[in-house]
C-alpha positions as CSV (number, residue, x, y, z in Angstrom):
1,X,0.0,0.0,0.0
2,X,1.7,3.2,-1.1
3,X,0.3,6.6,1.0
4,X,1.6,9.8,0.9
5,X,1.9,10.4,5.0
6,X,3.4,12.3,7.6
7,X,6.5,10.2,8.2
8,X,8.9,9.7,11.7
9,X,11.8,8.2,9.0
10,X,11.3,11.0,6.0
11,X,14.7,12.2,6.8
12,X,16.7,9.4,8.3
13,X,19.3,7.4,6.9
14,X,17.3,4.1,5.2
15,X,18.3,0.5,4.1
16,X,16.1,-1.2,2.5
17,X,16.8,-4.9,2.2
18,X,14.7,-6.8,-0.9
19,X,14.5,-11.0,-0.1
20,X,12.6,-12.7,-2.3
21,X,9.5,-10.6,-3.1
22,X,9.5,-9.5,0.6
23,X,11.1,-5.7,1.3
24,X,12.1,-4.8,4.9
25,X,13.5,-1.1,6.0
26,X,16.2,-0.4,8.4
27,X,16.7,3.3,9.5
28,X,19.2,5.5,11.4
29,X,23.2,5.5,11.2
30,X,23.7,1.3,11.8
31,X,20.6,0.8,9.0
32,X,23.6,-0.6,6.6
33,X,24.7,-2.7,9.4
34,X,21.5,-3.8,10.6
35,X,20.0,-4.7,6.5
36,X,23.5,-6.5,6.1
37,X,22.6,-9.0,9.5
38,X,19.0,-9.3,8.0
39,X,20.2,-10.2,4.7
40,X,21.2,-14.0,3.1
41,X,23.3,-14.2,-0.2
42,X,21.7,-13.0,-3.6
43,X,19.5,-10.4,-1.9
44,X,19.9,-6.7,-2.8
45,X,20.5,-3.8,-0.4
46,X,19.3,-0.1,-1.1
47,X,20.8,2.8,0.6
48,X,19.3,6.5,0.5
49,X,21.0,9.8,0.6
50,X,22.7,10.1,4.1
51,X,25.5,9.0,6.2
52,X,25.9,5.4,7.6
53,X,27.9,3.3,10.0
54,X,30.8,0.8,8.0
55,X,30.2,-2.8,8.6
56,X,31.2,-6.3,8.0
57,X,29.9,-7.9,4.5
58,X,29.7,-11.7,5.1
59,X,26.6,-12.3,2.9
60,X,27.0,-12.1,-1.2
61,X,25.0,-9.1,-1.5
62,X,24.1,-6.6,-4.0
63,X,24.6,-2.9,-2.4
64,X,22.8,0.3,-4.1
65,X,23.6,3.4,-3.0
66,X,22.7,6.6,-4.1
67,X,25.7,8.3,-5.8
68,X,29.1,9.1,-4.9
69,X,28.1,12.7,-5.7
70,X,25.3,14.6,-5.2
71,X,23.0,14.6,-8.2
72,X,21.8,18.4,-8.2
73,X,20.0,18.1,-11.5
74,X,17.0,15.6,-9.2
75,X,18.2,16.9,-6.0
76,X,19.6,13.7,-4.5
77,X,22.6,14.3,-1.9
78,X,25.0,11.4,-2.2
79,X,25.4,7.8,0.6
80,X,28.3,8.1,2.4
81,X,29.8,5.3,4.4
82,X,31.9,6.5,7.6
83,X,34.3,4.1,10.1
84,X,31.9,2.8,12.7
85,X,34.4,3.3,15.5
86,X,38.6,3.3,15.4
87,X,41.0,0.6,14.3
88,X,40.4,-2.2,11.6
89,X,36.8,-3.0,13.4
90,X,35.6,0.1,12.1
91,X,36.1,-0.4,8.7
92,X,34.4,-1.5,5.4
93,X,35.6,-5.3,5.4
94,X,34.2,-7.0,2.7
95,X,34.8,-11.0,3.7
96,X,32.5,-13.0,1.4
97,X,32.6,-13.2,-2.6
98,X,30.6,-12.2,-5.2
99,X,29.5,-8.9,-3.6
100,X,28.5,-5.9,-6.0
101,X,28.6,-2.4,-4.4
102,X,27.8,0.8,-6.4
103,X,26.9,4.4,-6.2
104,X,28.5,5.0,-2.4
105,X,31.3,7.3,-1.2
106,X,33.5,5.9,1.5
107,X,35.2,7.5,4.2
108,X,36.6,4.6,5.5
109,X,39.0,2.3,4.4
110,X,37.4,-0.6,2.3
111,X,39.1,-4.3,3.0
112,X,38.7,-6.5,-0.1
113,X,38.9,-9.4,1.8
114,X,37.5,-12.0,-0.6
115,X,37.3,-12.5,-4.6
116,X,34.6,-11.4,-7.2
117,X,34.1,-8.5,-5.2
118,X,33.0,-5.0,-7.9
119,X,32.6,-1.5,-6.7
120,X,31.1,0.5,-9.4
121,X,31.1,4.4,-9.3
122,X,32.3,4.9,-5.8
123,X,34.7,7.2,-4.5
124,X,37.2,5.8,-1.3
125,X,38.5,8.6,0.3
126,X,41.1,6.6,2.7
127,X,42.9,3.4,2.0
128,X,42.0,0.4,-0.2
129,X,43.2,-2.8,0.7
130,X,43.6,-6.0,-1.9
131,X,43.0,-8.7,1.1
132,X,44.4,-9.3,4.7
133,X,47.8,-10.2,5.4
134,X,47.2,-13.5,6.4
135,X,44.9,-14.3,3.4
136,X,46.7,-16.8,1.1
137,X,43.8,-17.4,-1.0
138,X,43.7,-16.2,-4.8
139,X,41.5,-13.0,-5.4
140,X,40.3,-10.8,-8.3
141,X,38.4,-8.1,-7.2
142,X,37.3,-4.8,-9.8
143,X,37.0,-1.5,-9.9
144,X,34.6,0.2,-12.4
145,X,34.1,4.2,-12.7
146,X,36.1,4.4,-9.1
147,X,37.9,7.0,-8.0
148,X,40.6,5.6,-5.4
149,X,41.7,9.5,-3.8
150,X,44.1,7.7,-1.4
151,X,45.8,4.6,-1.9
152,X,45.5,1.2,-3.0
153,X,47.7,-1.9,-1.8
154,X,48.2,-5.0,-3.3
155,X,50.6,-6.7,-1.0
156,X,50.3,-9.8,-0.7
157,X,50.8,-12.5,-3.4
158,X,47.9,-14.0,-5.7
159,X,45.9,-10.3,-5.5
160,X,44.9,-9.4,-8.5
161,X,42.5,-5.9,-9.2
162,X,41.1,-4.7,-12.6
163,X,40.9,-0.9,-13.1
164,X,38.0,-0.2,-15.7
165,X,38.1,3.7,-16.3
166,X,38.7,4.5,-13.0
167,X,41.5,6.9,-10.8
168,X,44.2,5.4,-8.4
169,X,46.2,7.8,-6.6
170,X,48.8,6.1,-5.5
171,X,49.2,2.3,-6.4
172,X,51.2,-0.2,-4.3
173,X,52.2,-3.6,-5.4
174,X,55.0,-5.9,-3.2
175,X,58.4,-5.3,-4.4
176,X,58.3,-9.3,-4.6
177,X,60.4,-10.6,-7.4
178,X,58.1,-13.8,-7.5
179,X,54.8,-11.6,-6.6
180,X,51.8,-13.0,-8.4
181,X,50.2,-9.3,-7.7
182,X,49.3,-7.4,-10.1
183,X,47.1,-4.5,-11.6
184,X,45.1,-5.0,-14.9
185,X,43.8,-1.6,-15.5
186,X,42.4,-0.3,-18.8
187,X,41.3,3.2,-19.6
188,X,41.7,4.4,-15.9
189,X,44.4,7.2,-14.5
190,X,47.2,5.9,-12.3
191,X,49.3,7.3,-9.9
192,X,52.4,5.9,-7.9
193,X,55.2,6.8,-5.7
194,X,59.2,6.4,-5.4
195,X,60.3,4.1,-2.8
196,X,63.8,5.2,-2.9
197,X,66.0,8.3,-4.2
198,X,65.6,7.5,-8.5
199,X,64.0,4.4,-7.7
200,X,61.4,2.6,-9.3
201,X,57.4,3.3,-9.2
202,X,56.3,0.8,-6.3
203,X,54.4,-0.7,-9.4
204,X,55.3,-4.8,-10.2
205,X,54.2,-7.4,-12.5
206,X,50.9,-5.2,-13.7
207,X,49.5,-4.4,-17.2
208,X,48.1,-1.1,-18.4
209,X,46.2,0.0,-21.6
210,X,45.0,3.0,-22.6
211,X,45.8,5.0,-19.3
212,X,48.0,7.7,-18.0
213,X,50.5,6.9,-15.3
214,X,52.0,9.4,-13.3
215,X,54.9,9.8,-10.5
216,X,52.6,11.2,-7.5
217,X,55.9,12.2,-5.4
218,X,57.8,15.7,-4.8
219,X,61.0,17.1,-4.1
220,X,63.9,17.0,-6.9
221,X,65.4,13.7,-5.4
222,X,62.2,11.9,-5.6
223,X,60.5,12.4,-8.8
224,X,62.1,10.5,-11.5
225,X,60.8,6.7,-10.9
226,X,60.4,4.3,-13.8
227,X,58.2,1.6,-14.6
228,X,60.2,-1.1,-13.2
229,X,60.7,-4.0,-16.5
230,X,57.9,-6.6,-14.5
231,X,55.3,-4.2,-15.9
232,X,53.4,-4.6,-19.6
233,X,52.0,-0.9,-21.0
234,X,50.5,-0.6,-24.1
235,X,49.4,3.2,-25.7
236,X,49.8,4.9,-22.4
237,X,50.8,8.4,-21.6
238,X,53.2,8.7,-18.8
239,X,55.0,11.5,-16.9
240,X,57.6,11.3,-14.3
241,X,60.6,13.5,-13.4
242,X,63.5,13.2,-16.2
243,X,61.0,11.9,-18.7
244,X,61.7,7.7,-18.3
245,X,59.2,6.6,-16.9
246,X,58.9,3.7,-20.0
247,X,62.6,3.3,-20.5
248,X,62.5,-0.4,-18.6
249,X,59.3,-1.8,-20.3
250,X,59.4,-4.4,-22.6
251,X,58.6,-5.1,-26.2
252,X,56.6,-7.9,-26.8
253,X,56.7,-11.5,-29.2
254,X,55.2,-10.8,-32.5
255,X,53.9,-14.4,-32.5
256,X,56.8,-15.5,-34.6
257,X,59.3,-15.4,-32.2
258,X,59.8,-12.0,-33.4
259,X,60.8,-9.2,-30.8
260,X,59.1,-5.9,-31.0
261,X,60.3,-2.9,-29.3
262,X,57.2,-1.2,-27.4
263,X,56.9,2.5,-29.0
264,X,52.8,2.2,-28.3
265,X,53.3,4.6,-25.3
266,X,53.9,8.9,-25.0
267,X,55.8,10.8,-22.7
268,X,54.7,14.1,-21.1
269,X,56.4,16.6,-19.3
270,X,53.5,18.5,-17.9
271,X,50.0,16.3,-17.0
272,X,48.8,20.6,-17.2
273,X,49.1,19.7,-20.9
274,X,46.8,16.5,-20.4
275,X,44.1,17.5,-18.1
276,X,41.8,20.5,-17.8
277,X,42.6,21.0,-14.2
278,X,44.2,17.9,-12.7
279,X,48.1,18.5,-12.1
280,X,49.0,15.4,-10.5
281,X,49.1,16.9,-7.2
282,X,46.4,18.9,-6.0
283,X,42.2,17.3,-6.2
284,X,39.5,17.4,-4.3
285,X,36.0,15.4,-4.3
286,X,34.8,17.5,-7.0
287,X,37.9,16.4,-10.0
288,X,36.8,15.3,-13.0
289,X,40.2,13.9,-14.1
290,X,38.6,15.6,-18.1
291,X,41.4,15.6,-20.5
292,X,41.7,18.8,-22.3
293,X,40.2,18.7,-26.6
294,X,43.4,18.9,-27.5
295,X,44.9,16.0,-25.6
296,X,41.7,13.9,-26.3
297,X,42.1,14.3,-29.5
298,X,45.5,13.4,-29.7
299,X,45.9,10.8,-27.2
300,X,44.4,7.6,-28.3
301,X,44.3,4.2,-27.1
302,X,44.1,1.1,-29.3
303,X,40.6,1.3,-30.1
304,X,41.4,4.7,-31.3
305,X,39.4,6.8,-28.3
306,X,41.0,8.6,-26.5
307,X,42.8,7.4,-23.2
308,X,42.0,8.0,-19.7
309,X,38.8,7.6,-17.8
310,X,36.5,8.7,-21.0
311,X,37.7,6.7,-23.1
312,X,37.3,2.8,-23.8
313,X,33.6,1.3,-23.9
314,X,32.4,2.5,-20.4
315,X,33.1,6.4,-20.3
316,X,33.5,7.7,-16.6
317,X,30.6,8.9,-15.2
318,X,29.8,9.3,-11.3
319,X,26.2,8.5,-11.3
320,X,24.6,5.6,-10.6
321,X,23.5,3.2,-13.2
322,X,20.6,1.7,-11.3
323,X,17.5,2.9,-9.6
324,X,17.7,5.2,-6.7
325,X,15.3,5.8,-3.9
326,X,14.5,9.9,-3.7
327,X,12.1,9.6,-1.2
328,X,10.9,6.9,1.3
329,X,8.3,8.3,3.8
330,X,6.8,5.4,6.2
331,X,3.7,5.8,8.3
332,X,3.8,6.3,12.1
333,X,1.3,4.0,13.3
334,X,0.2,1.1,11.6
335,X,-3.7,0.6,10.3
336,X,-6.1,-1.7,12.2
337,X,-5.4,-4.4,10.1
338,X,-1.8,-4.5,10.8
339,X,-0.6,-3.0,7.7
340,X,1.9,-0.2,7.3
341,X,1.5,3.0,4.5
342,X,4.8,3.7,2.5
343,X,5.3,6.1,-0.1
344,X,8.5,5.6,-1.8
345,X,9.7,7.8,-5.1
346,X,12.6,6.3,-7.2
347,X,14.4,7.5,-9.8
348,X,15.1,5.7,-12.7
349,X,18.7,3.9,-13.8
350,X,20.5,6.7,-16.5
């Protein structure tokens, strides 16, 4: 029964949990915890606008939130998920497979703890992690329409995360000369630091296409890291300090035992020349990571768009691309006969 009502929850934080044909409602701060409890694998979770406690995920759930930004254009603020308390309790810890989660902007650090797991247009504002330290399982976790504003560690061995035009800030891999760890991003914007004075981005045994890769440290003895040789990098554009940031990556076999030097990829001196108003340092919630017409136009990928988050078959965008609840009023009181009114507006997927 759907009727417009006064409403206690209009304006609280709401989870919505859907179980086979049956839909229950959680509200306040620890809704996200308490719809993740209720739930059993394959069910789907809904998250309003608001702000919500961080909790375990041990059920393979679908999570739906309402955007990593605010949609202004339908006047829908963004779900945020915050650390429910201090230490590793308190974060996002994602310990079961085949989880989705999309449209949710994260505070907290986000544990991938498990394999199969997708975030899809999300923003993490603190740390990612691959899997726990004492995890020796094989994982392969993605990222789709991400942005990553902190940094992301792969460190243990068998780890593996696809990038599908999405933004790293800084990417960590284990130094590992027998590391199984790896990146696989395509169309996405990476960033990485030196580990030593002229040493090499902490990047191993990862392969990039179509993406830009830049050296996110500063100070003159700390700046010119390259690509260490572990690494594959097809039609990328890169930019560190002294301009070698491909001088150790290899060719490849042409099939016929024939060695072909790698010339796919393009140097930069200034990413001012690349993006609109990304530098490499400075960003804020609110960085498009746009190349400028000039660059888009003139740095292409193998399927001949251009490379970066826009490029590629799924363009960066930060909205959701499924329904979102805009407004979820619930009746006080129930009617005589036990029932409860609920009038719930949703927008449509874009």
């Amino acid at each position: 029964m759907l009727v417009a009502m006064a409403a206690t929850h209009a304006q609280t934080p709401t989870a919505t949990l859907s179980h086979e044909g049956t839909v229950k409602c959680f509200y306040g701060a620890d809704a996200f915890k308490d719809a993740v409890a209720a739930a059993a694998d394959g069910d789907d979770i809904t998250l309003s606008s608001g702000v919500f406690n961080a909790t375990i995920i041990t059920k393979a759930v679908n999570i739906k939130g309402a955007g990593m930004v605010a949609d202004t254009i339908n006047n829908v603020e963004k779900t945020v998920v915050k650390a429910d308390g201090t230490g590793s309790t308190g974060y996002l810890r994602v310990q079961k497979d085949n989880v989705n989660i999309s449209g949710i902007y994260f505070t907290t650090q986000v544990n991938l703890d498990s394999t199969n797991i997708k975030l899809n247009k999300c923003t993490i504002t603190a740390a990612l992690y691959g899997k726990p330290n004492n995890n020796t399982r094989y994982t392969e976790n993605y990222l789709y329409n991400c942005r990553c504003l902190r940094s992301v560690h792969l460190n243990n061995p068998g780890t593996k995360l696809n990038v599908v035009n999405s933004f790293i800030y800084d990417a960590t891999t284990s130094t590992t000369s027998n590391s199984t760890i790896s990146f696989f991003a395509v169309n996405s914007i990476i960033g990485s630091h030196v580990g030593s004075v002229n040493g090499p981005l902490v990047i191993y045994n990862s392969t990039f296409y179509n993406s830009i890769i830049f050296n996110t440290s500063t100070g003159t003895n700390f700046i010119n890291g390259n690509l260490p040789s572990s690494n594959f990098v097809y039609y990328c554009v890169g930019k560190n300090g002294n301009g070698t940031i491909f001088d150790n990556v290899l060719g490849y076999d042409d099939g016929s035992g024939n060695y072909v030097p790698n010339n796919t990829n393009t140097v930069v001196s200034d990413l001012s020349t690349v993006f609109k108003t990304f530098n490499g340092q400075n960003y804020n919630e609110y960085e498009t990571f746009e190349l400028t017409p000039t660059a888009a136009s003139t740095y292409l990928g193998d399927d001949h768009t251009q490379v970066g988050m826009y490029g590629g078959s799924m363009p960066y965008s930060p909205f959701p691309s499924h329904p979102i609840i805009t407004k979820l009023t619930v009746a006080e009181k129930s009617t005589p006969a036990g029932k409860l009114s609920v009038d719930i507006e949703v927008k449509p997927a874009q």
